[in-house]
C-alpha positions as CSV (number, residue, x, y, z in Angstrom):
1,X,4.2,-46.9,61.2
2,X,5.3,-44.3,58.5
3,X,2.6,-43.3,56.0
4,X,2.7,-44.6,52.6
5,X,4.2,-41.9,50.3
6,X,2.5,-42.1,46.5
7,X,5.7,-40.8,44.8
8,X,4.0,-41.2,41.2
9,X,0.9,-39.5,42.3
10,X,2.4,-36.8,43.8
11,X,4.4,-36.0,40.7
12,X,1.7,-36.2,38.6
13,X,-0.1,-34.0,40.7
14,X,2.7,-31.5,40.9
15,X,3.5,-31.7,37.0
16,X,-0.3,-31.2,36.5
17,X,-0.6,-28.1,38.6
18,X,2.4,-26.7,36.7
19,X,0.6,-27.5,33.6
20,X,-2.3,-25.9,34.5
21,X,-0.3,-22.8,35.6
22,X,2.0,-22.8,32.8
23,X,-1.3,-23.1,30.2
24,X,-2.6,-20.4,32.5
25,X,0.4,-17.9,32.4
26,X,0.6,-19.0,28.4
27,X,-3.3,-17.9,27.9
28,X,-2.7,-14.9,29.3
29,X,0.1,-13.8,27.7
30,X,-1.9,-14.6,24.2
31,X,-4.6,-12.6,25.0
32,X,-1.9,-9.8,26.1
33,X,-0.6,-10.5,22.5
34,X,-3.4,-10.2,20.7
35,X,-4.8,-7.3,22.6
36,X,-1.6,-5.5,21.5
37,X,-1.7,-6.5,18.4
38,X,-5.3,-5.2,18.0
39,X,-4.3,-1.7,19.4
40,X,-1.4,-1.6,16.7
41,X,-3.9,-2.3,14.1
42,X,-6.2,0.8,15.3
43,X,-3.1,2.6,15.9
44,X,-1.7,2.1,12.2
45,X,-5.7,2.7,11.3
46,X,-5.9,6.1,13.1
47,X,-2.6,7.7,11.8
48,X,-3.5,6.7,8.5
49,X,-6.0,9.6,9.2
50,X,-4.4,11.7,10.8
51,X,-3.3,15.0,8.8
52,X,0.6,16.1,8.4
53,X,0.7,19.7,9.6
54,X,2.6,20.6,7.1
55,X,4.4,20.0,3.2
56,X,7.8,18.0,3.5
57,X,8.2,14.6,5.3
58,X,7.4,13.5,9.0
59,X,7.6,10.0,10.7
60,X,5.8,9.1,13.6
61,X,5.5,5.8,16.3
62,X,3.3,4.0,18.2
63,X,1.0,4.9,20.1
64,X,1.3,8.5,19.4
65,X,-0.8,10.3,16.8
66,X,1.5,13.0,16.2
67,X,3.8,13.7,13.1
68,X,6.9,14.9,13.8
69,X,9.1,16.4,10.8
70,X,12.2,14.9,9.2
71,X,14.6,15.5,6.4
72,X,13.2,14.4,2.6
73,X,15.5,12.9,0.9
74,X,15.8,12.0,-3.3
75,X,13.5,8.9,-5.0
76,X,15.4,6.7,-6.6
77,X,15.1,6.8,-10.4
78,X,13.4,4.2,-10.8
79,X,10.3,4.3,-12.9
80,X,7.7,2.1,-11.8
81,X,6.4,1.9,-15.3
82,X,2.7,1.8,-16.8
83,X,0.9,-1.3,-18.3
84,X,1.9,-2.4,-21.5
85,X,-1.0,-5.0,-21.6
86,X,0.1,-8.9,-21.8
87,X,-3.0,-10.1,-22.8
88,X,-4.9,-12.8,-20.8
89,X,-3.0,-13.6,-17.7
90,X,-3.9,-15.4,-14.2
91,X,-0.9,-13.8,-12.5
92,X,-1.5,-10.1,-11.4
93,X,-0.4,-7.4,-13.1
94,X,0.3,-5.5,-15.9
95,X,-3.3,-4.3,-16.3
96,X,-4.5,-8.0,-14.6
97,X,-5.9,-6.3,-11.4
98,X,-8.9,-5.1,-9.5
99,X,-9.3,-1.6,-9.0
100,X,-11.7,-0.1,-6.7
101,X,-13.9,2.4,-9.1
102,X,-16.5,4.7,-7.5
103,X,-19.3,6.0,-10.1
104,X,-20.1,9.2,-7.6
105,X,-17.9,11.9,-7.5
106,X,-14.5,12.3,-7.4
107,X,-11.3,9.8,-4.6
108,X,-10.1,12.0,-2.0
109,X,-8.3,9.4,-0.6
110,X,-7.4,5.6,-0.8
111,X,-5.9,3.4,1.9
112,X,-4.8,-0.2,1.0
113,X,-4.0,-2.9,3.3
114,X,-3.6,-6.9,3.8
115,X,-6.1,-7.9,6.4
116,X,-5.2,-11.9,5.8
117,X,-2.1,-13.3,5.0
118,X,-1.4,-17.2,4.9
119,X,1.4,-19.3,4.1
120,X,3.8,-16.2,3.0
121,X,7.3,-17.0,4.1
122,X,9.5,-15.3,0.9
123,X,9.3,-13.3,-1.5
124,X,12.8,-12.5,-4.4
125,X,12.4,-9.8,-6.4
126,X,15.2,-8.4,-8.6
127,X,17.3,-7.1,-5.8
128,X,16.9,-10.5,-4.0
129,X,14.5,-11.5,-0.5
130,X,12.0,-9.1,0.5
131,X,12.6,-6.6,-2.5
132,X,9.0,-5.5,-3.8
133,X,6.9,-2.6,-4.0
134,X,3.8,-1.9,-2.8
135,X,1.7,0.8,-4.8
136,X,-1.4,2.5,-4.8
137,X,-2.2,3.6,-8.2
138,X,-5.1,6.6,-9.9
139,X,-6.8,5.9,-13.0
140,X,-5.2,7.0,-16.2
141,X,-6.5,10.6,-16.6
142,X,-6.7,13.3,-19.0
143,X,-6.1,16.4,-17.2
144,X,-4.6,20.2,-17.8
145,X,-1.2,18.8,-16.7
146,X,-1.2,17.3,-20.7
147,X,-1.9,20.8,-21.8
148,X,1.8,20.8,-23.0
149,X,2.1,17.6,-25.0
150,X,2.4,17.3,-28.5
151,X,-1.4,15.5,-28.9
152,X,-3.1,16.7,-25.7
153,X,-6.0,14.7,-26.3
154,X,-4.1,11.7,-27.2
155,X,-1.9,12.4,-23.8
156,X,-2.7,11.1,-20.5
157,X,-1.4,11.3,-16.6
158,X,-1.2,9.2,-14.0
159,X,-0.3,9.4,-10.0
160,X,1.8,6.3,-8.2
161,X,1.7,6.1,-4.3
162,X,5.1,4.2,-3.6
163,X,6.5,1.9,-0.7
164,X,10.3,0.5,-2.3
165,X,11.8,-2.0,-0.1
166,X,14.7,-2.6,-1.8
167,X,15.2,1.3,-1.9
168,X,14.3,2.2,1.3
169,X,11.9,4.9,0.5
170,X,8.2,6.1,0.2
171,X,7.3,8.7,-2.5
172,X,5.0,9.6,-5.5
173,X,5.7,8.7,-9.1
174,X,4.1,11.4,-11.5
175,X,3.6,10.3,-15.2
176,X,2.7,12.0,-18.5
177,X,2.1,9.2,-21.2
178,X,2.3,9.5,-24.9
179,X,3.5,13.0,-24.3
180,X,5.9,13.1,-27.5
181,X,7.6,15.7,-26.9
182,X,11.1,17.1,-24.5
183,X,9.4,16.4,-21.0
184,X,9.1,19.5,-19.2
185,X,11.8,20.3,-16.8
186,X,12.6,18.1,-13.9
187,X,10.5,15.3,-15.7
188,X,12.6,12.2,-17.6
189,X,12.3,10.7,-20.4
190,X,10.8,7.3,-20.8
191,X,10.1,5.9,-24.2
192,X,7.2,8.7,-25.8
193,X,6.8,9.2,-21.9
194,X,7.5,11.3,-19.0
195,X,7.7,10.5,-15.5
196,X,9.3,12.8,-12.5
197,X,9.4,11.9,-8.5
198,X,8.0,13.6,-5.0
199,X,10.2,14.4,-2.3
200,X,10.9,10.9,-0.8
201,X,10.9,9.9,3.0
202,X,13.4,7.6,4.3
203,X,11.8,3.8,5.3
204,X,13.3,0.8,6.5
205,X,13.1,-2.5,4.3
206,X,10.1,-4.5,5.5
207,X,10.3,-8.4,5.8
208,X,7.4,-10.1,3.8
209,X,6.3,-12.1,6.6
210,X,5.6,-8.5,8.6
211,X,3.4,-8.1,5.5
212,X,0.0,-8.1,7.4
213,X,1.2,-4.9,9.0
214,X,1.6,-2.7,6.0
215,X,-0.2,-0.6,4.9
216,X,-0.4,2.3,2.4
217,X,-2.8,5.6,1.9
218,X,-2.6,8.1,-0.4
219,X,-4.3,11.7,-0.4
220,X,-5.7,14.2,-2.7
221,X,-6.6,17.5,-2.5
222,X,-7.5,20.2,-4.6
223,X,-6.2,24.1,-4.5
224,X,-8.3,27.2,-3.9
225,X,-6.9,30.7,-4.7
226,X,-5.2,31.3,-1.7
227,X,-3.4,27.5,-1.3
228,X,-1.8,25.2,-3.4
229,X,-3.4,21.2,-3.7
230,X,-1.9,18.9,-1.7
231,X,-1.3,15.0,-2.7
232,X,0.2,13.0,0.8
233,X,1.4,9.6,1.2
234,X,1.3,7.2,4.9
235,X,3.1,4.4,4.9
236,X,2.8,2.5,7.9
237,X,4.3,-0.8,9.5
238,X,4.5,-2.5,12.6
239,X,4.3,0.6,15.2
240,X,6.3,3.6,12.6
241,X,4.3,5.4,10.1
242,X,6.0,7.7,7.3
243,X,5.0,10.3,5.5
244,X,5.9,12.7,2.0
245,X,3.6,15.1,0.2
246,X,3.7,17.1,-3.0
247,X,1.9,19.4,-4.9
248,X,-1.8,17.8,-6.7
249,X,-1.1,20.3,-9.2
250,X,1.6,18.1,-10.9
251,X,-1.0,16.2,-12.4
252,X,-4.2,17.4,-11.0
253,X,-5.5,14.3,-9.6
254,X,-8.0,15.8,-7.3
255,X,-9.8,16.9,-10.3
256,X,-10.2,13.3,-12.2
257,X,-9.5,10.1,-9.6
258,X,-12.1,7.7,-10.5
259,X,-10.4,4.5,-9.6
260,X,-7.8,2.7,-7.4
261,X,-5.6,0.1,-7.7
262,X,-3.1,-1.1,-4.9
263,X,-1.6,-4.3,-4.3
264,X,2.1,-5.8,-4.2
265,X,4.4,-6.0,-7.1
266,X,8.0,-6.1,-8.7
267,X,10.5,-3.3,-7.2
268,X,10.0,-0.7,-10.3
269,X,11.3,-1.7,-14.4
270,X,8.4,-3.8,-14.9
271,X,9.7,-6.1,-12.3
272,X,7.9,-9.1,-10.2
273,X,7.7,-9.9,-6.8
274,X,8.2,-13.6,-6.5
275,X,6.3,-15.4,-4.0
276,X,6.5,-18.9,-2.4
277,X,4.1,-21.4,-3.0
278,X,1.4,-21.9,-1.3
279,X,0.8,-17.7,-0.3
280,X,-2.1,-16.2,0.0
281,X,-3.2,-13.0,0.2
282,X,-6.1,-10.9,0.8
283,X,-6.4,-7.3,-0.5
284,X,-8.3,-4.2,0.7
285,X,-8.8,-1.2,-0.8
286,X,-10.8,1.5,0.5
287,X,-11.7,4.7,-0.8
288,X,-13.0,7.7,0.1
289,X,-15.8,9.8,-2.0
290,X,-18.1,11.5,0.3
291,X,-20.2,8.2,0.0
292,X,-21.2,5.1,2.0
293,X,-22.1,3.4,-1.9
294,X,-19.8,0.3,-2.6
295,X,-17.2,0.6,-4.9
296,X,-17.4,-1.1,-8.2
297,X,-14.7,-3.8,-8.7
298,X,-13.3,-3.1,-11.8
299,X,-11.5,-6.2,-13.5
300,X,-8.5,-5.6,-15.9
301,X,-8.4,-2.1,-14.8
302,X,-4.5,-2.8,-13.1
303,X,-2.8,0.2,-14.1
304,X,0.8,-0.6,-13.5
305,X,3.8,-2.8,-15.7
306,X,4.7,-4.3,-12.5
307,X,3.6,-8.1,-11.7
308,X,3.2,-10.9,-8.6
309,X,3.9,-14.5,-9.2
310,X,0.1,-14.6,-7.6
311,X,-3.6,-15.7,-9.3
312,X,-6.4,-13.1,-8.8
313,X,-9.4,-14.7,-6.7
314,X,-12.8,-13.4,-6.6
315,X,-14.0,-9.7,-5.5
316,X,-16.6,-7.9,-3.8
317,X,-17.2,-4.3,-3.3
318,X,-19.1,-3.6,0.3
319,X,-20.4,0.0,1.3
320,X,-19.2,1.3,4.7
321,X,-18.2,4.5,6.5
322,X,-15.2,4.3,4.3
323,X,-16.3,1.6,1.2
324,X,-14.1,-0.9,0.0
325,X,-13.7,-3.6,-2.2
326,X,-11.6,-6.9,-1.3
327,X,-10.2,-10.0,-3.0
328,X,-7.5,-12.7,-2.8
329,X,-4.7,-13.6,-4.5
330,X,-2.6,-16.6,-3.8
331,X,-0.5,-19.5,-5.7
């Protein structure tokens, strides 16, 4: 007689091993993808770090550390504008921000990021889905650069590290407020204002759900007598990083950065970067000043006109290698 044959079992024991080998194949694949995904992060981390060898503009990609030099090209003119002050406000912006403030010496350097992201699926700004800016923003300052205004001491500048999506370019925004006077040449006029542009580098426009992988640095250093200050900016996001530079003597801020602010706003004009409901995000700013002493976080101290549709959460300033502080924002 012909053994009994336990269809059933044997497909259940067939589907089971397939299970087991498809969870198995799946698992691996996960930890393959997080694995990369933590090498990117280092990666975007290290060439944040790295040096340009030279002035102009230079791109480079994953997993190399080297900057390779490409053609600047012209900011759009498009002045991401200073605070006018609204008052009290939940939402962030236009001076309703966290800076990160150092009370020993002097920022060399500042690199912003979003370790945490949650819920972010859109964002509209005025040029429609995924237009915003991300900018990383000095202090107001009083430095020689308002030497020429009509009230010098009445005069103050201000440096702008920019990322435009909806403009496709990374550059610095230079500003001389309150200078009430013709703006020096090059410079345009902006109310009793001047403002004036870097050399730009060319950058796609990044999605807001690649958000997570952005991330923004900016640079200062001072001049000796035999070579110029140099300000630079890194973008970086996903496995490219960009880079511009210019001149620190435009408005000296390697002489008087006291205080950071970065985070995500409107695309320039006072604009706001809309998001959906239900984002959150988290914010970290780390800065550079020959320290390991946290950073103070300074409320109110939002420097820019630009806004998010976002609520500030709390802050903390932490001491490290490189100190930082971090908060949330969501709606």
């Amino acid at each position: 007689m012909k053994p009994m044959i336990d269809l059933p079992r044997i497909a259940l024991i067939a589907i089971a091993g397939g299970v087991l080998c498809a969870a198995s194949l799946s698992f691996g694949q996960a930890a393959n993808d997080d694995a990369e995904a933590h090498n990117q992060e280092l990666w975007r981390e290290a060439i944040a770090q790295t040096e340009v060898p030279a002035e102009g503009c230079f791109h480079a990609s994953y997993p190399s550390l080297a900057w390779n030099q490409v053609d600047c090209s012209i900011a759009p003119m498009i002045p991401f504008v200073p605070r006018k002050g609204r008052g009290i406000s939940q939402t962030v912006g236009d001076g309703d921000d966290y800076a990160a403030e150092v009370t020993t010496g002097l920022i060399s350097k500042t690199v912003g990021s979003f370790p945490k992201v949650k819920g972010v699926t859109t964002e509209t700004g005025l040029l429609g889905a995924n237009d915003y800016s991300l900018q990383l923003n000095s202090n107001f300052m009083n430095t020689a650069a308002c030497d020429g205004a009509s009230d010098p001491a009445n005069c103050l500048d201000w440096e702008q590290f920019v990322y435009s999506s909806g403009y496709d370019a990374a550059f610095m925004q230079y500003w001389l407020i309150n200078y009430n006077k013709t703006c020096p040449g090059g410079w345009f006029s902006y109310s009793n204002d001047c403002y004036t542009n870097s050399p730009a580098v060319a950058v796609p426009q990044e999605a807001i759900t690649e958000l997570k992988t952005l991330k923004l640095s900016g640079a200062a250093a001072k001049g000796t007598a035999k070579k110029p200050g140099k300000d630079t900016l890194v973008f970086t996001a996903g496995k490219d990083a960009y880079s511009t530079t210019g001149l620190d003597s435009v408005v000296d801020l390697a002489t008087a950065w006291t205080e950071s602010e970065f985070n995500i706003f409107g695309d320039g004009d006072g604009s706001e970067a809309d998001f959906n409901s239900g984002s959150s995000v988290t914010v970290k700013v780390g800065v550079s000043n020959k320290t390991q002493d946290a950073p103070t976080c300074a409320s109110g101290a939002g420097t820019t006109a630009e806004t998010n549709n976002l609520n500030l959460g709390s802050c903390t300033g932490t001491g490290a290698t490189t100190p930082y502080i971090e908060f949330t924002e969501s709606n």
